[in-house]
Structure formats: C-alpha cells, structure tokens
PDB file of N, CA, C and O in Angstrom:
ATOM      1  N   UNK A   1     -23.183 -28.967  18.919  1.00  0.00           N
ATOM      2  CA  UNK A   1     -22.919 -28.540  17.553  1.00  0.00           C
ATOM      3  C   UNK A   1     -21.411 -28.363  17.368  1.00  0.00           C
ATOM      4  O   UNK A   1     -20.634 -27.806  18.144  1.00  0.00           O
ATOM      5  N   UNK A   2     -21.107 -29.030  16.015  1.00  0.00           N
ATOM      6  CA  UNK A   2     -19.500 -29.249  16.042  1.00  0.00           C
ATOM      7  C   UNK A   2     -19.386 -27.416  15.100  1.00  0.00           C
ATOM      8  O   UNK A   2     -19.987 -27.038  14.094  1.00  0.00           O
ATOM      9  N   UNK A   3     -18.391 -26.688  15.961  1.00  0.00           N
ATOM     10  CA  UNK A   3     -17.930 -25.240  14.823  1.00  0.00           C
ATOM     11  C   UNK A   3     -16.339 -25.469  14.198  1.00  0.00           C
ATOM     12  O   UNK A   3     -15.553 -24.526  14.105  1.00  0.00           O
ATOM     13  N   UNK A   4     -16.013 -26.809  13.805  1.00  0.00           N
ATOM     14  CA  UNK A   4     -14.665 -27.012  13.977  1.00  0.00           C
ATOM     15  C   UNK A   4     -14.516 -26.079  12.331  1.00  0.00           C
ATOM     16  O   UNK A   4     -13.754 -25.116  12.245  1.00  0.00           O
ATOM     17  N   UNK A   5     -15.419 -26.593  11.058  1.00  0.00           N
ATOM     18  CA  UNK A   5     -15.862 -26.396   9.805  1.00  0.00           C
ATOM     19  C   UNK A   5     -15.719 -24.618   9.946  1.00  0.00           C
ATOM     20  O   UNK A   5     -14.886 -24.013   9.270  1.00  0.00           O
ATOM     21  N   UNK A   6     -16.932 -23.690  11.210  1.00  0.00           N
ATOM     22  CA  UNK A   6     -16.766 -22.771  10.938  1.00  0.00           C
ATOM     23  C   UNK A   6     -16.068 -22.202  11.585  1.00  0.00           C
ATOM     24  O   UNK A   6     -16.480 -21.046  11.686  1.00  0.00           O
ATOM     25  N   UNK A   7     -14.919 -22.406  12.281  1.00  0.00           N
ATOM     26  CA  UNK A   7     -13.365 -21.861  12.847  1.00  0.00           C
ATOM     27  C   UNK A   7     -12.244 -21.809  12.209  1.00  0.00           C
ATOM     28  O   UNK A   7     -11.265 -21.093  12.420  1.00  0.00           O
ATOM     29  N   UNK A   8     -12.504 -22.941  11.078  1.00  0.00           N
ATOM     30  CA  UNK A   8     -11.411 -23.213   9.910  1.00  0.00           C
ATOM     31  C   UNK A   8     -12.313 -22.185   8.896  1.00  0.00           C
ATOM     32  O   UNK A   8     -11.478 -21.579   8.225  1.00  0.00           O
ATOM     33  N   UNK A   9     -13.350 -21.851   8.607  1.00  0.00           N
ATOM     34  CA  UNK A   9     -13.415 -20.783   7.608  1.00  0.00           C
ATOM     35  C   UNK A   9     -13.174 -19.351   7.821  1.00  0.00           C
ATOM     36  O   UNK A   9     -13.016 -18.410   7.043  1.00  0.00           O
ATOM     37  N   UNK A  10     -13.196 -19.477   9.320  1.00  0.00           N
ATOM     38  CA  UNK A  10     -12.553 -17.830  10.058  1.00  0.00           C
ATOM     39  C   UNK A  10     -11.410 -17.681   9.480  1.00  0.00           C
ATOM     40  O   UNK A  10     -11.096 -16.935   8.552  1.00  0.00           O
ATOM     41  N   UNK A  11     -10.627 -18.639  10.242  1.00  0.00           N
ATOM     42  CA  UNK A  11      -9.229 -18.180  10.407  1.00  0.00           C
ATOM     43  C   UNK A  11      -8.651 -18.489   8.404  1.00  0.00           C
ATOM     44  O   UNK A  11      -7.648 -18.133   7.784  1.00  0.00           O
ATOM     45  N   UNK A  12      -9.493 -19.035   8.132  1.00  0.00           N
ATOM     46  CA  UNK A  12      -8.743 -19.330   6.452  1.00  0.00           C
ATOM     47  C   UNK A  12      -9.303 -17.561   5.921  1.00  0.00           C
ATOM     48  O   UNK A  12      -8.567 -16.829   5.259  1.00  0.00           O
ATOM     49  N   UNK A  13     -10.559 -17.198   6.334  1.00  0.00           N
ATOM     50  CA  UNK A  13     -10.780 -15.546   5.786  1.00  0.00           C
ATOM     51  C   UNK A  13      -9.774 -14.625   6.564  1.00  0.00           C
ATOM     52  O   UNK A  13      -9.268 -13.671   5.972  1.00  0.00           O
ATOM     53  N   UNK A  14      -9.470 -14.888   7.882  1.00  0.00           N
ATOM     54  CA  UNK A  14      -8.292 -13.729   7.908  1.00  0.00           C
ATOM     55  C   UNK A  14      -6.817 -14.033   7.799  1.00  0.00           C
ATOM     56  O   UNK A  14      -5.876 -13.643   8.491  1.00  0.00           O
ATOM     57  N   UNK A  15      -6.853 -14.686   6.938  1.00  0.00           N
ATOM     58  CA  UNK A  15      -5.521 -15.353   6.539  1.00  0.00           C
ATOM     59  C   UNK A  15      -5.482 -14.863   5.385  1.00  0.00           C
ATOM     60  O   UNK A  15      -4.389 -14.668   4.855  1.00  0.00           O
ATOM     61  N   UNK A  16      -6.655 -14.556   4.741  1.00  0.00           N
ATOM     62  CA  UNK A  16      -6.650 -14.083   3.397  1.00  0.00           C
ATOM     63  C   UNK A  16      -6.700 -12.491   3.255  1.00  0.00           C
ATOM     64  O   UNK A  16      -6.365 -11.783   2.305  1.00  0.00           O
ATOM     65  N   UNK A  17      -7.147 -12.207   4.316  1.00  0.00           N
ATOM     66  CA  UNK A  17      -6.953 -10.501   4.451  1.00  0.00           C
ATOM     67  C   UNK A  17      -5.903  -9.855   4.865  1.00  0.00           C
ATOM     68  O   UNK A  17      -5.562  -8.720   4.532  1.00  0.00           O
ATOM     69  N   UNK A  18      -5.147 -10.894   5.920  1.00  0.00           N
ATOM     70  CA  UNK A  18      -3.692 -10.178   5.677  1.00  0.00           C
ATOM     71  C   UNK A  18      -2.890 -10.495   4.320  1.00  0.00           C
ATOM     72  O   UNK A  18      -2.051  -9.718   3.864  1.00  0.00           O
ATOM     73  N   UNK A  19      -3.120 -11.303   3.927  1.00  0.00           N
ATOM     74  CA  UNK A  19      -2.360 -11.376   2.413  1.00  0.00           C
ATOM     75  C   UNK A  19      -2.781 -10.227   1.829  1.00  0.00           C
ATOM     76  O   UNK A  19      -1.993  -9.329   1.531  1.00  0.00           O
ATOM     77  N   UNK A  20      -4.212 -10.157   1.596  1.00  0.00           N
ATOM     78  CA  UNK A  20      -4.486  -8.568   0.849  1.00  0.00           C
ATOM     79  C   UNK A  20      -3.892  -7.567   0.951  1.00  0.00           C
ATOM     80  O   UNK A  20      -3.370  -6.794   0.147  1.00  0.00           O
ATOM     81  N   UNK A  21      -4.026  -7.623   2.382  1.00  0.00           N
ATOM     82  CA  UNK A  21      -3.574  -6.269   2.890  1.00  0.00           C
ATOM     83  C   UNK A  21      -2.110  -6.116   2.665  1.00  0.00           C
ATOM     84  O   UNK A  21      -1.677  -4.972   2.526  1.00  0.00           O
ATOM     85  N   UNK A  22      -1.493  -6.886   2.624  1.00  0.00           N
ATOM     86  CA  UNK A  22       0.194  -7.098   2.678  1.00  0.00           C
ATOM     87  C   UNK A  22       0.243  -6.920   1.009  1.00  0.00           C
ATOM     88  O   UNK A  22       0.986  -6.056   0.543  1.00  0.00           O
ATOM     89  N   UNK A  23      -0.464  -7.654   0.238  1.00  0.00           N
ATOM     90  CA  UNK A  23      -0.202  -7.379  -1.135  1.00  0.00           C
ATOM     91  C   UNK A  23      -0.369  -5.839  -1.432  1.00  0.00           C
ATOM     92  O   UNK A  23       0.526  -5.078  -1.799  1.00  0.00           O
ATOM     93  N   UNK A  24      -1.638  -5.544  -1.212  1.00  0.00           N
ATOM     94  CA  UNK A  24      -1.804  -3.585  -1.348  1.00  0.00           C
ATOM     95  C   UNK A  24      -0.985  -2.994  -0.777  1.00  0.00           C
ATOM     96  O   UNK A  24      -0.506  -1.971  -1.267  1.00  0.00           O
ATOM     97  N   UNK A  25      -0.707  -3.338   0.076  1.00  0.00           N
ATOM     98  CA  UNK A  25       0.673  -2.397   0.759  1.00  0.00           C
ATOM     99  C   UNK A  25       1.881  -2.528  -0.444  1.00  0.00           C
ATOM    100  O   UNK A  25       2.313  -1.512  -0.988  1.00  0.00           O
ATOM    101  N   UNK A  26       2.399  -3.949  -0.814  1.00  0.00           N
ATOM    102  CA  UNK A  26       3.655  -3.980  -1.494  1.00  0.00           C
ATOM    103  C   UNK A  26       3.290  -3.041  -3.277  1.00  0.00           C
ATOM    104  O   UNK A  26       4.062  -2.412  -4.001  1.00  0.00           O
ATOM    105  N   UNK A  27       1.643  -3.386  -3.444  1.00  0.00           N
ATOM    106  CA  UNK A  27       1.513  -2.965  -4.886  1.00  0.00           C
ATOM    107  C   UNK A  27       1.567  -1.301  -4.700  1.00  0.00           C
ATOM    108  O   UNK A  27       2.329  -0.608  -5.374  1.00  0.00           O
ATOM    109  N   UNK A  28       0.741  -0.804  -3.786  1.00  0.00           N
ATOM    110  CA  UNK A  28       1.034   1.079  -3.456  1.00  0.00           C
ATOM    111  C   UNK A  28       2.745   1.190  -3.600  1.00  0.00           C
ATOM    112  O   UNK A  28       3.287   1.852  -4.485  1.00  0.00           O
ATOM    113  N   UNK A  29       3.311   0.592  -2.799  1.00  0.00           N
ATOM    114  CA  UNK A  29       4.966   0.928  -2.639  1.00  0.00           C
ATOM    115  C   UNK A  29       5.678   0.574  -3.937  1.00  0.00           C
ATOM    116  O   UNK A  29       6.828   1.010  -3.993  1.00  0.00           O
ATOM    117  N   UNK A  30       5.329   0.003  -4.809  1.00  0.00           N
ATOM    118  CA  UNK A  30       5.778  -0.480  -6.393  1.00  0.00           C
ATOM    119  C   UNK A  30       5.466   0.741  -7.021  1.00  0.00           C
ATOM    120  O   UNK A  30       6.274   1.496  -7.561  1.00  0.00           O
ATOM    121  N   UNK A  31       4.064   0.913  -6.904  1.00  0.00           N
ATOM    122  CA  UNK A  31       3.314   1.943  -8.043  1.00  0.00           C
ATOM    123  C   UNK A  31       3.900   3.487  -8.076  1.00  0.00           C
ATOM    124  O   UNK A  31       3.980   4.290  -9.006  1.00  0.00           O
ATOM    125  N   UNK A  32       4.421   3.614  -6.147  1.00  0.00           N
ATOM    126  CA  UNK A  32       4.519   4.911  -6.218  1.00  0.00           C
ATOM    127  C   UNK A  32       5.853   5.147  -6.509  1.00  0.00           C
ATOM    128  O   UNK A  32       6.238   6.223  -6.965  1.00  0.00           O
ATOM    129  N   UNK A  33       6.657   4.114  -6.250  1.00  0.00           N
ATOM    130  CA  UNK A  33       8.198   3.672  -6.648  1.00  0.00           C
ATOM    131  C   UNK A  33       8.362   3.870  -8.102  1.00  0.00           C
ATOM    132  O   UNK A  33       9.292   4.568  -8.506  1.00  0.00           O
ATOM    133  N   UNK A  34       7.519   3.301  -8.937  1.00  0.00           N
ATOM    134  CA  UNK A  34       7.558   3.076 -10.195  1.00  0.00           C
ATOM    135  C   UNK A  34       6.924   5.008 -10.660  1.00  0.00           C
ATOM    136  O   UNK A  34       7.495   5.615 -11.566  1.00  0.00           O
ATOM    137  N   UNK A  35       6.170   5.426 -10.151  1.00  0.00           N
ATOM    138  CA  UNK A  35       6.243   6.655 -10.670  1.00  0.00           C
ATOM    139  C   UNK A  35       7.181   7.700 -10.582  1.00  0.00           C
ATOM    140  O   UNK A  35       7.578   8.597 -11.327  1.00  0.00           O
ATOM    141  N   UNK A  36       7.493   7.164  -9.030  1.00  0.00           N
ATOM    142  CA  UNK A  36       9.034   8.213  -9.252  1.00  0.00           C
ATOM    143  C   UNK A  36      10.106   8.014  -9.948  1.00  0.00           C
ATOM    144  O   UNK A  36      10.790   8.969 -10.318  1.00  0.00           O
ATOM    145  N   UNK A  37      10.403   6.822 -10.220  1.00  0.00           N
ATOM    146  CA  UNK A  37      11.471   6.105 -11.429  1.00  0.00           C
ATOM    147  C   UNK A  37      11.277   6.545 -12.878  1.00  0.00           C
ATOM    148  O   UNK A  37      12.038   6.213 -13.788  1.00  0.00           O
ATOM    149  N   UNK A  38      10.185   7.328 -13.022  1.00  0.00           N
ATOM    150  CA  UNK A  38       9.699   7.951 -13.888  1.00  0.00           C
ATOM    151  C   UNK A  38       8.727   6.687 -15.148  1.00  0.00           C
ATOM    152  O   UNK A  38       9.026   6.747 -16.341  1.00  0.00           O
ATOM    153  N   UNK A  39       7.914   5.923 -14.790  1.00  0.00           N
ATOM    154  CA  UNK A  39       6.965   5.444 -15.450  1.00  0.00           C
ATOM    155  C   UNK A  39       5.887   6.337 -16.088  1.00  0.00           C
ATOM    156  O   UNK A  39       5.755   7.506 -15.726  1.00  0.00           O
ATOM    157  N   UNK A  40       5.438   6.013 -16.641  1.00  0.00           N
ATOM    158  CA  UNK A  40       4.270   6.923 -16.653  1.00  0.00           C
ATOM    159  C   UNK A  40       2.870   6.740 -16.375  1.00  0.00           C
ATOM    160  O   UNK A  40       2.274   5.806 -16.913  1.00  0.00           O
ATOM    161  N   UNK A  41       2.162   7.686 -15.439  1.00  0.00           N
ATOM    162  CA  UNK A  41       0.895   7.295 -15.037  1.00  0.00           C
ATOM    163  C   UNK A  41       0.345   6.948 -15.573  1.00  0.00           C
ATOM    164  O   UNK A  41      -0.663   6.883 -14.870  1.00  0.00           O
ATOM    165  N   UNK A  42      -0.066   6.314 -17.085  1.00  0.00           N
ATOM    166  CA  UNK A  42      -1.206   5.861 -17.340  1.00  0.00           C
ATOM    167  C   UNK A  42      -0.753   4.630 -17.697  1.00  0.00           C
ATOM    168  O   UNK A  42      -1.533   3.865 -18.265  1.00  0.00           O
ATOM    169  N   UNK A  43       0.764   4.181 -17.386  1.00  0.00           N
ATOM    170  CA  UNK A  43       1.096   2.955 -16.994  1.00  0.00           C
ATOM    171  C   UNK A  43       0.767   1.910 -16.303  1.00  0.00           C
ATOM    172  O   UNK A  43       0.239   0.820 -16.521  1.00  0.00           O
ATOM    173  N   UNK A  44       1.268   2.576 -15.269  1.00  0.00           N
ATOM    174  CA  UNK A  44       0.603   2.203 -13.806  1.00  0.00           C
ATOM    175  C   UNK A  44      -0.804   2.373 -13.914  1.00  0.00           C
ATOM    176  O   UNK A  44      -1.378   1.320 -13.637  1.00  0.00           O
ATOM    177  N   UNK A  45      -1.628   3.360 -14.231  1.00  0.00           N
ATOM    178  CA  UNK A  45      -3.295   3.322 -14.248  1.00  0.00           C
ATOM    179  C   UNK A  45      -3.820   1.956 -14.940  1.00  0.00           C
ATOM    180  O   UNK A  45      -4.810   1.349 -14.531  1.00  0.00           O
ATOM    181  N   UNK A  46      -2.938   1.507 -16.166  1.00  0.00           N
ATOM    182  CA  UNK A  46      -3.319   0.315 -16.621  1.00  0.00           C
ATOM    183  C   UNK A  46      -2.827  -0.890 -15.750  1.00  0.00           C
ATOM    184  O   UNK A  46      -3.574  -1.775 -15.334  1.00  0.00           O
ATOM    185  N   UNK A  47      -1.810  -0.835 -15.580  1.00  0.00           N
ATOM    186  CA  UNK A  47      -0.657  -2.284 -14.270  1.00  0.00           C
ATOM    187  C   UNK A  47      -2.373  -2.307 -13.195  1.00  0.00           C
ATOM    188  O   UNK A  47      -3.153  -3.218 -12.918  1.00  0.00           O
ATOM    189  N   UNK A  48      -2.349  -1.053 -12.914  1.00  0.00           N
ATOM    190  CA  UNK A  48      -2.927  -1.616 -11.653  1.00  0.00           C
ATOM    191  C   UNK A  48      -4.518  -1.480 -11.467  1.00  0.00           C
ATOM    192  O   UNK A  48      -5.100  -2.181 -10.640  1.00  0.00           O
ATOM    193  N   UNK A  49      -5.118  -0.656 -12.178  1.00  0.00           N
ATOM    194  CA  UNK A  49      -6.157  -0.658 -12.166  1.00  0.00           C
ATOM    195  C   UNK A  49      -6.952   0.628 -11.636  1.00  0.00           C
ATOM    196  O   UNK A  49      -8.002   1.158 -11.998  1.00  0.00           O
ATOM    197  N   UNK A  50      -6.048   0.903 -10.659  1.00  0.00           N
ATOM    198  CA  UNK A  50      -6.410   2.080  -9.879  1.00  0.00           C
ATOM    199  C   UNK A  50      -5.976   3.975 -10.776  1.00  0.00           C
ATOM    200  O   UNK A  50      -5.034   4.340 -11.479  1.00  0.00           O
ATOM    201  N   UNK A  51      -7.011   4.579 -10.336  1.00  0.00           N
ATOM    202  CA  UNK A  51      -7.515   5.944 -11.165  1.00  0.00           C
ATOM    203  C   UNK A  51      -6.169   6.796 -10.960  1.00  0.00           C
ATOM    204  O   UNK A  51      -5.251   6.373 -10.257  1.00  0.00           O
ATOM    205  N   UNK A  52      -6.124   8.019 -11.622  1.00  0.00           N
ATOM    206  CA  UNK A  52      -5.315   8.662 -11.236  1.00  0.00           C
ATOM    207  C   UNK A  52      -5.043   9.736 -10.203  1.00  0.00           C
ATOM    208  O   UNK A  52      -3.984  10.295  -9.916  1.00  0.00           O
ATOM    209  N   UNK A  53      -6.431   9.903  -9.651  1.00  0.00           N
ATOM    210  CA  UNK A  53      -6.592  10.555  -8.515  1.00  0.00           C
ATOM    211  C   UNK A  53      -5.789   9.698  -7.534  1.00  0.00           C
ATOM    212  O   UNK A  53      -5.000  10.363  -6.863  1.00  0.00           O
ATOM    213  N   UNK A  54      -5.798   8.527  -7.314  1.00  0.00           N
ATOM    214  CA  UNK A  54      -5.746   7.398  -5.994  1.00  0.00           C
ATOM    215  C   UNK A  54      -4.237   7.813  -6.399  1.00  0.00           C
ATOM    216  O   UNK A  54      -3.560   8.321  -5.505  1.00  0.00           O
ATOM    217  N   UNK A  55      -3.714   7.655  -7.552  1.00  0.00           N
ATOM    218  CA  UNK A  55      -1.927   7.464  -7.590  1.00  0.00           C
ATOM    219  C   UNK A  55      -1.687   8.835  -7.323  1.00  0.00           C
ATOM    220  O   UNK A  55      -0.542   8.998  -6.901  1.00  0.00           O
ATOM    221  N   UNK A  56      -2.475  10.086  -7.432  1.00  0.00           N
ATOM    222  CA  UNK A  56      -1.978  11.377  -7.267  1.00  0.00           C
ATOM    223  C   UNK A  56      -1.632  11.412  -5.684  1.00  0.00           C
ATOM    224  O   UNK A  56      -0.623  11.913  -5.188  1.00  0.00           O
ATOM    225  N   UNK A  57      -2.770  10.722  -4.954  1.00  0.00           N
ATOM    226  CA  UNK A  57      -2.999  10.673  -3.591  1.00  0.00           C
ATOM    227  C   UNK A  57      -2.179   9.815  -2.653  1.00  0.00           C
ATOM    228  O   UNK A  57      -2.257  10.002  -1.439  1.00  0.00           O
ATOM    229  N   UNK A  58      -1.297   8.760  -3.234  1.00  0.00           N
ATOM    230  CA  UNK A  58      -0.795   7.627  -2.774  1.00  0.00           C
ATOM    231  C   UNK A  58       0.588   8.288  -3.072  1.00  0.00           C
ATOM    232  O   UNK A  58       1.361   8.409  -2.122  1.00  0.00           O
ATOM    233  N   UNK A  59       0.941   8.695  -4.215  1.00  0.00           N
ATOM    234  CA  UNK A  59       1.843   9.895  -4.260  1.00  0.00           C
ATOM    235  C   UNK A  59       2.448  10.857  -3.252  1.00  0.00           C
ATOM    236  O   UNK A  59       3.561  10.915  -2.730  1.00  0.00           O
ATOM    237  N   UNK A  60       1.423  11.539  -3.160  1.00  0.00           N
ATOM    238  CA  UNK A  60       1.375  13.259  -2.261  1.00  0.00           C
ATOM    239  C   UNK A  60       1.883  12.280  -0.872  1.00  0.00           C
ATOM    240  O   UNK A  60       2.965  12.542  -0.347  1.00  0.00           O
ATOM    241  N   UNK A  61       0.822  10.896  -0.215  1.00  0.00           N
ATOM    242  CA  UNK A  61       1.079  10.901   1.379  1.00  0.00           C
ATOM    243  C   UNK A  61       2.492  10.103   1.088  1.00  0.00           C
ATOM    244  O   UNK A  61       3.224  10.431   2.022  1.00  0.00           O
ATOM    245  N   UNK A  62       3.185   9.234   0.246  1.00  0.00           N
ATOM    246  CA  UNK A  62       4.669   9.219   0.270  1.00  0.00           C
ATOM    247  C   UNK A  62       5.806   9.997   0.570  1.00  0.00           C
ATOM    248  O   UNK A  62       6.861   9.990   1.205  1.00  0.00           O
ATOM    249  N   UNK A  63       4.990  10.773  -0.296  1.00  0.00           N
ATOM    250  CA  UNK A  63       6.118  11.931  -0.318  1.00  0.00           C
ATOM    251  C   UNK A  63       6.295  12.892   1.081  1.00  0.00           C
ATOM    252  O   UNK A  63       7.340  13.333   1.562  1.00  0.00           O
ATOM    253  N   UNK A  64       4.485  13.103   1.696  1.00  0.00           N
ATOM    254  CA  UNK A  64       4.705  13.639   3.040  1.00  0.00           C
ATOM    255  C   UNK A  64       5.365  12.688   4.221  1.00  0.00           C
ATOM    256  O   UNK A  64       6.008  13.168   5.155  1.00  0.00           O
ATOM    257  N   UNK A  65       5.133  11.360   4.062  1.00  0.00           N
ATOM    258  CA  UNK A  65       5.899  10.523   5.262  1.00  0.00           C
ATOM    259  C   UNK A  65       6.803  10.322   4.586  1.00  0.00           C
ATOM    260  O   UNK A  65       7.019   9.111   4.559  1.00  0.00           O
ATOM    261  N   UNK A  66       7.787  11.117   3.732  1.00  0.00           N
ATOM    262  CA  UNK A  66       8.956  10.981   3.774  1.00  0.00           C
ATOM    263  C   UNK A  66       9.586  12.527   3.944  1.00  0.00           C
ATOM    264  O   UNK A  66      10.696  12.837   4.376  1.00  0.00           O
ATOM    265  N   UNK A  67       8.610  13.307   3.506  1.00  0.00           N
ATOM    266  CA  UNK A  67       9.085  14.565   4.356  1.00  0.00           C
ATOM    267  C   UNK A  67       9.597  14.475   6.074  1.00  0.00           C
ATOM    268  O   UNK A  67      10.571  14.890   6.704  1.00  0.00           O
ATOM    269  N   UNK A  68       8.776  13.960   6.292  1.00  0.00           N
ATOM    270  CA  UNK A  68       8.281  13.679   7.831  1.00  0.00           C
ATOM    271  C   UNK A  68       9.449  13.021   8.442  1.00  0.00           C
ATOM    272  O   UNK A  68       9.961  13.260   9.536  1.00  0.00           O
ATOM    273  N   UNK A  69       9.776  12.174   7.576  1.00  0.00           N
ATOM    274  CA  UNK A  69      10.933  11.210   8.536  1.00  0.00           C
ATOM    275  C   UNK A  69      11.946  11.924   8.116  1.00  0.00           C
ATOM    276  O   UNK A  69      12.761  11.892   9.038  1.00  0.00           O
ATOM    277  N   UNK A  70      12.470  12.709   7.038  1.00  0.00           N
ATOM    278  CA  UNK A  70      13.547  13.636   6.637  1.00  0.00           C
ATOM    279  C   UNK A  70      13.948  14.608   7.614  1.00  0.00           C
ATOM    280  O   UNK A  70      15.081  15.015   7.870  1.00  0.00           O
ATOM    281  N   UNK A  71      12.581  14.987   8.239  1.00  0.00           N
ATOM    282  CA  UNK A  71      12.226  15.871   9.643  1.00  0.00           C
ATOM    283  C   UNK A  71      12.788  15.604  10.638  1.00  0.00           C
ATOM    284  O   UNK A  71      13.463  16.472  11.193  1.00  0.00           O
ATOM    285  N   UNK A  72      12.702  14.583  11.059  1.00  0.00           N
ATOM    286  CA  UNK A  72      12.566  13.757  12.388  1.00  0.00           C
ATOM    287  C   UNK A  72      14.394  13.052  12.408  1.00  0.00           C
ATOM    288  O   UNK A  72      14.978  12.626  13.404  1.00  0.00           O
ATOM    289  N   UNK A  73      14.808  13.113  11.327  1.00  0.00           N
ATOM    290  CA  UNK A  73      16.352  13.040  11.129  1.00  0.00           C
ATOM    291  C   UNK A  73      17.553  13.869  11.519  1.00  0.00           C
ATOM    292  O   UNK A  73      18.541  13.789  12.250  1.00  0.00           O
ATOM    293  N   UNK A  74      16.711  15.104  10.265  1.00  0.00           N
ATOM    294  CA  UNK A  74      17.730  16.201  11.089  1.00  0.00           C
ATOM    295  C   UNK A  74      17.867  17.015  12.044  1.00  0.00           C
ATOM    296  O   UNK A  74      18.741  17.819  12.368  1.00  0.00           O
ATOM    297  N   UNK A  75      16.350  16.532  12.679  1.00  0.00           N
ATOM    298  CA  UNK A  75      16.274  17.068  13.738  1.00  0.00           C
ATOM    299  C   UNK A  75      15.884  16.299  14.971  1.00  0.00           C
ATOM    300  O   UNK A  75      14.681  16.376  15.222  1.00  0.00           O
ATOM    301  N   UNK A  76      16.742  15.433  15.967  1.00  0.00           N
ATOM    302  CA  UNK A  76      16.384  14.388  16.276  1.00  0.00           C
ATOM    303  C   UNK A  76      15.892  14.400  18.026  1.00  0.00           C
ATOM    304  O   UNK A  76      15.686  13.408  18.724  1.00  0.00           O
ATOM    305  N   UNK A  77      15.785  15.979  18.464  1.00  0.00           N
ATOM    306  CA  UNK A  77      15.657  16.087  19.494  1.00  0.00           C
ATOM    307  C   UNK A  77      14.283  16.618  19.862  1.00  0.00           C
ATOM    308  O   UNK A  77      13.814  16.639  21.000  1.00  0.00           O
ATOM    309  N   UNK A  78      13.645  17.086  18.639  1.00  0.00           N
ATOM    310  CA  UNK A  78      12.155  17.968  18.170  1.00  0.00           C
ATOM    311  C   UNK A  78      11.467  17.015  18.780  1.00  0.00           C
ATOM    312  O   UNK A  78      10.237  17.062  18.806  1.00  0.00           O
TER     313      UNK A  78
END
C-alpha cells in the first residue's frame, strides 16, 4: 500500500498548524499592543472576533510576563 498521498496530507496539516499557531501568536501581540496604544476594546472585539473576557485575559498575562522580565532585569542575580 502506497502512503505517499497520506504523508503529504500529514505534513501539509502540520504545516498549517504552525501557521495558525504563528498567526495567533502575532494577532494576540497586535490586539494587546493595539489596546495599550489605546484602541478601544470593542474595536479589537470587532477586528478580531474574540470576547472581552479573552482580551481582558490576554491583557492581564502580558502585562504579568512583562512584569516578570522587568524582574528578572533589575535584578539579575535572583
């Protein structure tokens, strides 16, 4: 049995999931960019689709991994 057909539909599906994934990554880092630039959330709720809980939440962990690395700066021996 030839799988040549279903090895090329593997690798073409995770070819397509790192794109996803790489796109959601760049659209979170826009959205949350764009809210701190001062957009307004129901901007972005329309741009992107996503609720305002998710941008409250995508928000808050920005802001903590950037606490975090602010941390880890001035204090580089912790």
């Amino acid at each position: 049995m030839d799988t040549a057909d279903l090895e090329l539909a593997a690798k073409r599906y995770r070819e397509a999931e790192e794109a996803l994934d790489a796109a959601r990554e760049d659209l979170q880092a826009e959205a949350v960019g764009a809210l701190q630039g001062g957009v307004r959330q129901v901007d972005v709720v329309r741009i992107t689709g996503w609720t305002r809980e998710y941008l409250r939440r995508l928000r808050a962990k920005s802001e903590q991994e950037a606490g975090a690395e602010s941390s880890k700066a001035s204090n580089p021996g912790a």
